[in-house]
C-alpha positions as CSV (number, residue, x, y, z in Angstrom):
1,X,0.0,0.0,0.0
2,X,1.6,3.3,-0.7
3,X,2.0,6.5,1.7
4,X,-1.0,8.7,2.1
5,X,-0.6,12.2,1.0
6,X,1.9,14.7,2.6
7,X,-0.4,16.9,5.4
8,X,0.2,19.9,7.3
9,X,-0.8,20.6,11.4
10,X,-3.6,21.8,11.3
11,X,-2.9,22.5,15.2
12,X,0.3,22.4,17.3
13,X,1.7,24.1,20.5
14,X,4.2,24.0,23.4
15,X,2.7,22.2,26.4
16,X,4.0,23.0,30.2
17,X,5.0,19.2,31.3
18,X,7.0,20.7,34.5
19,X,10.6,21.3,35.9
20,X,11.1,24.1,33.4
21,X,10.2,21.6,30.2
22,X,7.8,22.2,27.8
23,X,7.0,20.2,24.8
24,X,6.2,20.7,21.1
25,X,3.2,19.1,19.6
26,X,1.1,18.9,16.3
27,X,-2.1,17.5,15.0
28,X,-2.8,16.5,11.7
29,X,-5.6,14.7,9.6
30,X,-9.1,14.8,11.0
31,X,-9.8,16.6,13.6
32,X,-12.8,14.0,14.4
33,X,-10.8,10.9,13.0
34,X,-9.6,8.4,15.5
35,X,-6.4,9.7,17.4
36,X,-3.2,8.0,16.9
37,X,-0.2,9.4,18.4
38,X,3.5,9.1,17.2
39,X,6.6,8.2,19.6
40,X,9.8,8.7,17.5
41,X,12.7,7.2,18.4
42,X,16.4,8.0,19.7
43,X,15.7,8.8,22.5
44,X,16.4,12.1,21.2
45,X,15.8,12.2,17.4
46,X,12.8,14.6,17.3
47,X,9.6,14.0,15.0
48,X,9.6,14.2,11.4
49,X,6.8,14.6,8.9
50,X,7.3,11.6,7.6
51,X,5.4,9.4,9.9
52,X,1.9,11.6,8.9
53,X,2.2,9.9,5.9
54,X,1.7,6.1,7.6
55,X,-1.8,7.3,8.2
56,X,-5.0,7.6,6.4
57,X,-5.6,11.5,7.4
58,X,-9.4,11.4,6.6
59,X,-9.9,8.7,9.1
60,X,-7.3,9.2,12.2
61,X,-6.3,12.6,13.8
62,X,-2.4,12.3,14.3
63,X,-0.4,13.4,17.0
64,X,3.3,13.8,17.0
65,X,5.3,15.4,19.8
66,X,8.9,16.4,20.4
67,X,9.7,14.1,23.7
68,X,11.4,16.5,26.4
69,X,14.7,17.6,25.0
70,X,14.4,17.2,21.0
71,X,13.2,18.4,18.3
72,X,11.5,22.0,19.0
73,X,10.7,21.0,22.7
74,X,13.0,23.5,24.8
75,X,15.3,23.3,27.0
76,X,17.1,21.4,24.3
77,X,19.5,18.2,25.1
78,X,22.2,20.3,22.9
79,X,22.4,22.7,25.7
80,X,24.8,21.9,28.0
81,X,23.0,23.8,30.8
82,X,19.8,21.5,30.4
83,X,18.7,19.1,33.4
84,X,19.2,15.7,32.1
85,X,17.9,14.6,34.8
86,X,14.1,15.2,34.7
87,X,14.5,13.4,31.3
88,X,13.6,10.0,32.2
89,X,11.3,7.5,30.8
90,X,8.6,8.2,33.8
91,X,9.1,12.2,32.9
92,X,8.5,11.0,29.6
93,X,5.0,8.9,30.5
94,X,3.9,11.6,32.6
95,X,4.5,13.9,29.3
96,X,2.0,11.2,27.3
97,X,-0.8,11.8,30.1
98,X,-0.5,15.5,30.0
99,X,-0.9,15.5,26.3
100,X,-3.4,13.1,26.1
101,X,-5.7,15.4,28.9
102,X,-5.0,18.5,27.2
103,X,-5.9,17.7,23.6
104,X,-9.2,16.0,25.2
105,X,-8.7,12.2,24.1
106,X,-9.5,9.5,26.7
107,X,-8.3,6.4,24.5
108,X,-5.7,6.4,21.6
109,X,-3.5,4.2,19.0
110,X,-0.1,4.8,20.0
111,X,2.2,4.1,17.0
112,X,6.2,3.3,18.2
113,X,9.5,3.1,16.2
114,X,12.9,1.7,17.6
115,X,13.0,3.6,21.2
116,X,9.1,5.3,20.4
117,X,8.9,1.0,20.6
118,X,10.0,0.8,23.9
119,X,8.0,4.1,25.4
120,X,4.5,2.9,23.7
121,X,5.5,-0.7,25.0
122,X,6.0,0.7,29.0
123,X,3.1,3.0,28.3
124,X,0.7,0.8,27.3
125,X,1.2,-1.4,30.4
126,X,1.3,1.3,33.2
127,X,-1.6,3.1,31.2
128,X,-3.6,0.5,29.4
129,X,-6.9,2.3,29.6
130,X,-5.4,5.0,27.5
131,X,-4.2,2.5,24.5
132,X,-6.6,1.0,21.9
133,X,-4.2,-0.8,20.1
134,X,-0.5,-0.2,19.4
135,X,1.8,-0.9,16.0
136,X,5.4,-0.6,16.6
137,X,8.4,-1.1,14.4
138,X,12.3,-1.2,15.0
139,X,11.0,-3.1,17.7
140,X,12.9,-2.7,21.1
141,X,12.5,-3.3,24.9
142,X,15.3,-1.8,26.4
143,X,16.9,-4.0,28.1
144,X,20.9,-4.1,28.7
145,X,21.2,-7.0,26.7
146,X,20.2,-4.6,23.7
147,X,22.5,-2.0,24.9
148,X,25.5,-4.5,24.7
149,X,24.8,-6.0,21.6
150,X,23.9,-2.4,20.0
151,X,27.6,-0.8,22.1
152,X,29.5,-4.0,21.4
153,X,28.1,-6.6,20.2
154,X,28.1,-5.2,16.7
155,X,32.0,-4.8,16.8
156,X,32.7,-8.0,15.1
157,X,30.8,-6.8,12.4
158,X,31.6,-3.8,12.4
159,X,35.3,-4.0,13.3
160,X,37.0,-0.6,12.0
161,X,34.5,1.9,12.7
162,X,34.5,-0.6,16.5
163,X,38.0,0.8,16.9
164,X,37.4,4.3,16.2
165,X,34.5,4.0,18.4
166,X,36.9,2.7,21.2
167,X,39.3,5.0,20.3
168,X,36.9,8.2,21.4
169,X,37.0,7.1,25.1
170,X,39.7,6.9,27.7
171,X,41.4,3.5,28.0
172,X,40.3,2.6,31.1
173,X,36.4,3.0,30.1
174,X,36.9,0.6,27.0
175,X,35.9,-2.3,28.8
176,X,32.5,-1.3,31.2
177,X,29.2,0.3,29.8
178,X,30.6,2.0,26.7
179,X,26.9,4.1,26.8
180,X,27.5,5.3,30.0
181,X,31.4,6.6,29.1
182,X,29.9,8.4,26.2
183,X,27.7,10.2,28.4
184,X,30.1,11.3,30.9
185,X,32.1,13.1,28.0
186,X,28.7,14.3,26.6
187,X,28.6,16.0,30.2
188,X,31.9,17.7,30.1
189,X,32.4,20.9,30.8
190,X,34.5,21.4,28.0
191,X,32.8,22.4,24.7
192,X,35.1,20.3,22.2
193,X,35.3,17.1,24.7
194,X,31.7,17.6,24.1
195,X,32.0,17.4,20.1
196,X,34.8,15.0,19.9
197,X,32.2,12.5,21.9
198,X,28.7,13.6,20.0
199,X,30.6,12.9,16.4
200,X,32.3,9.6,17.7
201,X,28.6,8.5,18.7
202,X,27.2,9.3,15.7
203,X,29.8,8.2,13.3
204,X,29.3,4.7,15.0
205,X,25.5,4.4,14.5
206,X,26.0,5.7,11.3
207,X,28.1,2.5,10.4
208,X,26.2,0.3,12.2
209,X,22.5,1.1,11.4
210,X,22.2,2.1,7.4
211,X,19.4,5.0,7.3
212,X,18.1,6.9,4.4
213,X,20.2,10.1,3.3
214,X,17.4,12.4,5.5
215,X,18.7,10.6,8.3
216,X,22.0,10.5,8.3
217,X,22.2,14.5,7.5
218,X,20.9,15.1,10.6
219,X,23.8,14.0,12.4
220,X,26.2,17.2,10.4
221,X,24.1,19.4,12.8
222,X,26.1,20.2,15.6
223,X,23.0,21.0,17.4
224,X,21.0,17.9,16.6
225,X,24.4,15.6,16.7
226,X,25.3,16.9,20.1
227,X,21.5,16.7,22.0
228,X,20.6,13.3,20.4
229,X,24.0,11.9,21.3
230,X,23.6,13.0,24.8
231,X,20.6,12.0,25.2
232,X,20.6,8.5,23.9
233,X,23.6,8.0,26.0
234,X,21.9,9.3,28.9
235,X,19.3,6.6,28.2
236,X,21.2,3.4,27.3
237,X,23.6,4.4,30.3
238,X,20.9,4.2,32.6
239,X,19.0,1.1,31.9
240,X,16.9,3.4,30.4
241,X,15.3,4.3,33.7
242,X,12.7,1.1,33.3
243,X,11.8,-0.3,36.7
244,X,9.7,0.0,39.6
245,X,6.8,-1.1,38.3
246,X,5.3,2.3,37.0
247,X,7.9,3.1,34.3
248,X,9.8,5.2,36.3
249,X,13.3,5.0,37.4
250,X,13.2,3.2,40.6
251,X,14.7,-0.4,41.4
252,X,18.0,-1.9,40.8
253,X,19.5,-3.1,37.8
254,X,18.4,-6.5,38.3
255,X,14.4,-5.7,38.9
256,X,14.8,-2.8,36.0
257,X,16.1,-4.8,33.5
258,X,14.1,-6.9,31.2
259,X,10.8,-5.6,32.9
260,X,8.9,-4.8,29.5
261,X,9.1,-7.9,28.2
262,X,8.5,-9.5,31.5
263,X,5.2,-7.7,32.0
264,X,4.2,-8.1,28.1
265,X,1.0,-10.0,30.2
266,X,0.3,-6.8,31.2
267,X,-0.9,-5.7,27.4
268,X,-3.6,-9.2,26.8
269,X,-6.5,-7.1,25.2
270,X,-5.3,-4.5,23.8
271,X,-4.3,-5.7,20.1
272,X,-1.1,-5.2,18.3
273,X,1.5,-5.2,15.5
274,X,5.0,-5.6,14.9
275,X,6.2,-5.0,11.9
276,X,10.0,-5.5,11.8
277,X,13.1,-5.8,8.9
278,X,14.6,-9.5,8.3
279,X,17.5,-7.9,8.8
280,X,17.2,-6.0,11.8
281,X,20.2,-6.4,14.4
282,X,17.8,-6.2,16.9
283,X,16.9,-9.8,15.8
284,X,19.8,-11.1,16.6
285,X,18.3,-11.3,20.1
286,X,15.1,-12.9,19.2
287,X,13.7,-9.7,21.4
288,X,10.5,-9.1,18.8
289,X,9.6,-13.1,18.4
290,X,9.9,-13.3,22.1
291,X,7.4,-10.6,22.4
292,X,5.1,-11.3,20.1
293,X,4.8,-14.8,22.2
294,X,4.4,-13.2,25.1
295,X,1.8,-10.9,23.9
296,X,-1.7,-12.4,23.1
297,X,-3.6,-10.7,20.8
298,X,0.3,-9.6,18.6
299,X,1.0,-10.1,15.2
300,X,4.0,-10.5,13.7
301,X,4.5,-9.3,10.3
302,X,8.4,-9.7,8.8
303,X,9.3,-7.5,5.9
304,X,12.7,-9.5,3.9
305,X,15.5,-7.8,3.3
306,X,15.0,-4.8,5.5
307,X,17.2,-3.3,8.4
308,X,16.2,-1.0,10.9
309,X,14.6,1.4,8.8
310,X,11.4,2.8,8.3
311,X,11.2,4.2,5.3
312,X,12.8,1.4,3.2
313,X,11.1,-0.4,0.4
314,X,8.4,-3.1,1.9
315,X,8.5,-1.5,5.2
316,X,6.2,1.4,4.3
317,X,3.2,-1.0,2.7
318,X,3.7,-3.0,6.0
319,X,3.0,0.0,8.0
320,X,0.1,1.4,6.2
321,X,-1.3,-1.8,6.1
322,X,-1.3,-2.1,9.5
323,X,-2.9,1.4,10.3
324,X,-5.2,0.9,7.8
325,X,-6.4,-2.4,9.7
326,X,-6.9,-0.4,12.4
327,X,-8.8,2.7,10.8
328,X,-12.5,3.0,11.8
329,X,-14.9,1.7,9.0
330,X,-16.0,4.7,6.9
């Protein structure tokens, strides 16, 4: 099935979320269709127009946001004075809520890619009243498993751009969380510590995870470069402050990691797909077949000869086909 038409907002604003955030939103399609909102992924990347076009606008009213720190949601990640952290994945749920209430929906589709994956995932178990059906792609679930194989994992595939990636980071941080290192230079209070790290990051996921041109220019912004490198570091560094039961950031490592796929019981009735690449490294894990086990109600829907990638052939038809299935009858 082909992409709908480009569409433009037909409303959007900055919404007070608290501690000194607020966050950047738009509505497109119907403004009486069903709502379907939009996580992007990262953490960090921002929204892009693309994802409008997944959805039929004469039958859903779409809602992207900027999560806290992207995008045009201020303070941005790229500014070194910005409070990382009250940029955590329970910030981020109580963001969802907020949004939800203030555009005046009680129940929507929450639509996920890569990390947006993981966040519609541990939202739609804290908050299943609130989801009518989710379709996520890029599939993730944020465990430190992922993290490894993503940081290191992927260096015997990947062995020169490994080295350089090794090479950006002290010797004596080569061998623990290599997330977590990035991070602390992302921190620094010295500006070109601070650049050396954001285009090391980025040069590494650019050899590691083949993206469409309009991806991968993104990352020659120092701005963008510098606040999605921080922030995805700040995320994968962390566990990516799963746990505690309620998605925030409570619990040890032990009870935080793993815990969306352990409670994937917690999303039996609300109905769901996963479109994902063949070639996904994310499969190397078997993390989206083990969920979509775990899941009653999942499908499963493999696109050959795709990586992690939205927009590649195959992928798009898979997408649309699946939003379409869950348009309301006209």
């Amino acid at each position: 099935m082909p992409l709908y038409p480009e569409t433009e907002p037909y409303a959007h604003g900055m919404l007070a979320v608290g501690d000194g955030n607020h966050v950047h939103w738009e509505t497109c399609g119907n403004p009486e269709g069903k709502p379907a909102l939009v996580l992007h992924g990262g953490p960090g990347s921002g929204r892009t127009p693309y994802a409008r076009r997944l959805f039929d606008p004469a039958a859903y009213r779409i809602v992207l946001l900027d999560q806290r720190g992207s995008g045009r949601s201020t303070p941005h990640a790229s500014r070194h004075d910005t409070d990382m952290s009250v940029n955590t994945t329970s910030h981020l749920l109580a963001d969802l809520e907020l949004l939800r209430r203030h555009l005046g929906i009680q129940r929507w589709l929450v639509w996920g890619v890569s990390w947006g994956s993981v966040l519609a995932l541990r939202y739609a178990q804290t908050h299943p009243g609130a989801v009518t059906e989710l379709v996520l792609t890029g599939v993730a679930t944020g465990s430190d498993a992922e993290v490894e194989l993503l940081t290191r994992g992927l260096g015997r595939l990947f062995p020169a751009a490994f080295d350089a990636f090794l090479a950006g980071l002290p010797a004596e941080d080569r061998d623990g969380n290599l997330a977590a290192a990035y991070n602390r230079l992302l921190e620094s209070a010295d500006p070109e510590v601070r650049e050396r790290a954001a285009r090391a990051w980025t040069d590494w996921e650019t050899a590691t995870i083949p993206a469409p041109p309009r991806s991968v220019g993104r990352f020659e912004d120092p701005v963008f470069r510098q606040g999605f490198a921080r922030t995805v570091t700040h995320y994968w560094g962390n566990g990516h402050f799963l746990g505690d039961g309620g998605g925030g950031n409570g619990g040890n490592a032990a009870e935080r990691d793993g815990v969306v796929l352990r409670d994937a019981h917690r999303l039996k009735g609300i109905p769901g797909t996963l479109v994902q690449g063949s070639l996904d490294f994310g499969n190397l894990l078997g993390i989206v077949w083990r969920l979509h086990h775990a899941w009653p109600g999942s499908e499963l829907v493999i696109v050959d000869d795709v990586g992690h990638t939205v927009g590649a052939p195959g992928m798009a038809d898979a997408l649309v086909a699946a939003t379409d299935a869950y348009a309301p009858r006209r």
